[in-house]
Every structure is written in structure tokens, then in C-alpha cells.
C-alpha positions as CSV (number, residue, x, y, z in Angstrom):
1,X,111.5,198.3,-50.3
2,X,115.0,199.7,-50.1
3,X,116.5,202.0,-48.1
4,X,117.0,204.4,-50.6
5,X,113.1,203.8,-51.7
6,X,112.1,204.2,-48.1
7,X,114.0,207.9,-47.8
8,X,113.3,208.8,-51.5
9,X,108.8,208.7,-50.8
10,X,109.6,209.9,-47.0
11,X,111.3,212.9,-48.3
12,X,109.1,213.2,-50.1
13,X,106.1,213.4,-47.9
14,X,108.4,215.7,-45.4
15,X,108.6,218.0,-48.3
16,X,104.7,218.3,-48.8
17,X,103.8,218.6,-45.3
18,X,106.3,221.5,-45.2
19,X,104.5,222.8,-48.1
20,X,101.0,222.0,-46.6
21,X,102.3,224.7,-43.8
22,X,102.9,227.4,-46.4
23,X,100.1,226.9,-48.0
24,X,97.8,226.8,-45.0
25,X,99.4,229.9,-43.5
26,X,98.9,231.5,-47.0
27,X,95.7,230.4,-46.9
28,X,94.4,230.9,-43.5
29,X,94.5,232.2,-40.1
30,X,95.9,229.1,-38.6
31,X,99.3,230.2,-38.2
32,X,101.1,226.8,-38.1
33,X,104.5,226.8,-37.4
34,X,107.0,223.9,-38.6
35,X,110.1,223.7,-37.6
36,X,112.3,220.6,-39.3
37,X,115.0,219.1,-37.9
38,X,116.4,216.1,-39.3
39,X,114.0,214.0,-40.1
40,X,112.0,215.3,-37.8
41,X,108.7,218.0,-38.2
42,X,107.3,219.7,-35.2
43,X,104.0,221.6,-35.8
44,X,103.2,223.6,-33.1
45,X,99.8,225.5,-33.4
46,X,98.6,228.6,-32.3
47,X,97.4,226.9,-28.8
48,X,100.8,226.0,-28.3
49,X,99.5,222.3,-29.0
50,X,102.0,219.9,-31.7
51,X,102.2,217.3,-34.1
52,X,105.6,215.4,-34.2
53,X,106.2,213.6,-37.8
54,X,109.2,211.5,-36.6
55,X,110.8,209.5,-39.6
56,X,112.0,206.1,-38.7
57,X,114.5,204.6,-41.0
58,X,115.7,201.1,-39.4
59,X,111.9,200.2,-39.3
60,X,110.3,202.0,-43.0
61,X,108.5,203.7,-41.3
62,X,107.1,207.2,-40.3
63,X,105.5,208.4,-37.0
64,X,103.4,210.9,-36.2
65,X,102.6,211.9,-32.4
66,X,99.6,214.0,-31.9
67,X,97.2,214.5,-29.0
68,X,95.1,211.2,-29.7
69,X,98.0,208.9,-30.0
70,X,101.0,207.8,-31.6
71,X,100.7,206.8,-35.5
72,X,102.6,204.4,-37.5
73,X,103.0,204.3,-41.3
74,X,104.5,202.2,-43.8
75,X,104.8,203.2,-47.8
76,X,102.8,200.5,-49.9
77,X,104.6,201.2,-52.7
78,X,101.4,204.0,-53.5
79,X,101.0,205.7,-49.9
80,X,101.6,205.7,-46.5
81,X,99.4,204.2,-44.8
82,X,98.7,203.3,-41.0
83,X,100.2,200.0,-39.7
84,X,96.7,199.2,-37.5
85,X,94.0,200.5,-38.9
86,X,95.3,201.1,-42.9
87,X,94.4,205.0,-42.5
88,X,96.4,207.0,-45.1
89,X,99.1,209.8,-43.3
90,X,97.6,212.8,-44.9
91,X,94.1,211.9,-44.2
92,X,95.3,211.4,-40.4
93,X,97.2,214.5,-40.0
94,X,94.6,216.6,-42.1
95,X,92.6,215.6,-38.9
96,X,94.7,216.0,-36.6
97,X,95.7,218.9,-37.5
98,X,92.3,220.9,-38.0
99,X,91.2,219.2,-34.5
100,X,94.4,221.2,-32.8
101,X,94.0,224.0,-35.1
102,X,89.9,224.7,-34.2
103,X,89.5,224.4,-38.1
104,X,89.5,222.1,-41.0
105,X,93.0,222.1,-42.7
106,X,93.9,219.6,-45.9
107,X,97.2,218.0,-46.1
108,X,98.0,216.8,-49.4
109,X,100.1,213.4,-50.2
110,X,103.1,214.4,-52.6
111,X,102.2,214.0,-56.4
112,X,103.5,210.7,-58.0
């Protein structure tokens, strides 16, 4: 993959996890709140808890620090998906973020 490949489908998935906000705060009473810097999300819940998504461009990669651990994803050319144990990013981050939230939440990949 090339750099501009690598940015291009991690834009892209910045861009729907800032959308998954709106649309859960829309949606429901979870009141998540995203703040993007960079290439950097921070969604901080209403128990003051976060998620970090931390791109990682010298390595391909995207990382996601949540109360469980610290996640690792490369793009295999269809999704991201984790480096040790091949869990896709918006299946992990759905979960992680319904566990901090108290309620289920859905994060959706970005349409390809």
C-alpha cells in the first residue's frame, strides 16, 4: 500500500467515526463527545471515560486506546482489521464504545 492509499482509507474511517458521533448523539442519549485533532479522535463519554483513535502513518496503521487495551490495525485492501487477532476496527470500537457508554452503540466502516 502507498502512502497516499494508507491516508486516503484512514481518512476515510476518521471521517465515519466522526459521523458515527453525530449520528449516535442524534440517535441517542449517549452524548459522545469527539474532539479531532490531527489525526487524532478522542471520545470521551459521559463517564468522563475515552477512546483514543491515533493514526499511525510511518507504520500503516491505526490505533485505538480504550479501557481493555491498545489496538492495532492495518487496511487489507477491504478493511481495517486487527494486527493480532484479525478483529475488524468498527466491530472493536462498536464494543468498546457501548461498554464505556453503558449501551450498545454501532460504528459503521466507511462505504466503498
Amino acid at each position: 500500500m502507498t502512502d497516499q492509499e494508507y491516508l486516503d482509507h484512514a481518512e476515510a474511517a476518521l471521517a465515519a467515526i466522526e459521523q458515527g458521533c453525530d449520528r449516535i448523539n442524534d440517535d441517542t442519549d449517549a452524548d459522545i463527545d469527539n474532539q479531532r485533532t490531527g489525526g487524532m479522535i478522542t471520545l470521551t463519554f459521559a463517564n468522563r471515560s475515552q477512546v483514543v483513535v491515533n493514526l499511525q502513518p510511518p507504520l500503516h496503521e491505526i490505533w485505538v486506546a480504550a479501557r481493555t487495551g491498545g489496538y492495532h490495525y492495518k487496511h487489507d485492501g477491504q478493511q481495517w482489521l486487527d494486527t493480532k487477532t484479525g478483529e475488524e476496527l468498527f466491530a472493536v470500537l462498536s464494543r468498546e464504545a457501548s461498554l464505556q457508554a453503558g449501551q450498545a452503540l454501532r460504528f459503521d466502516a466507511p462505504a466503498r
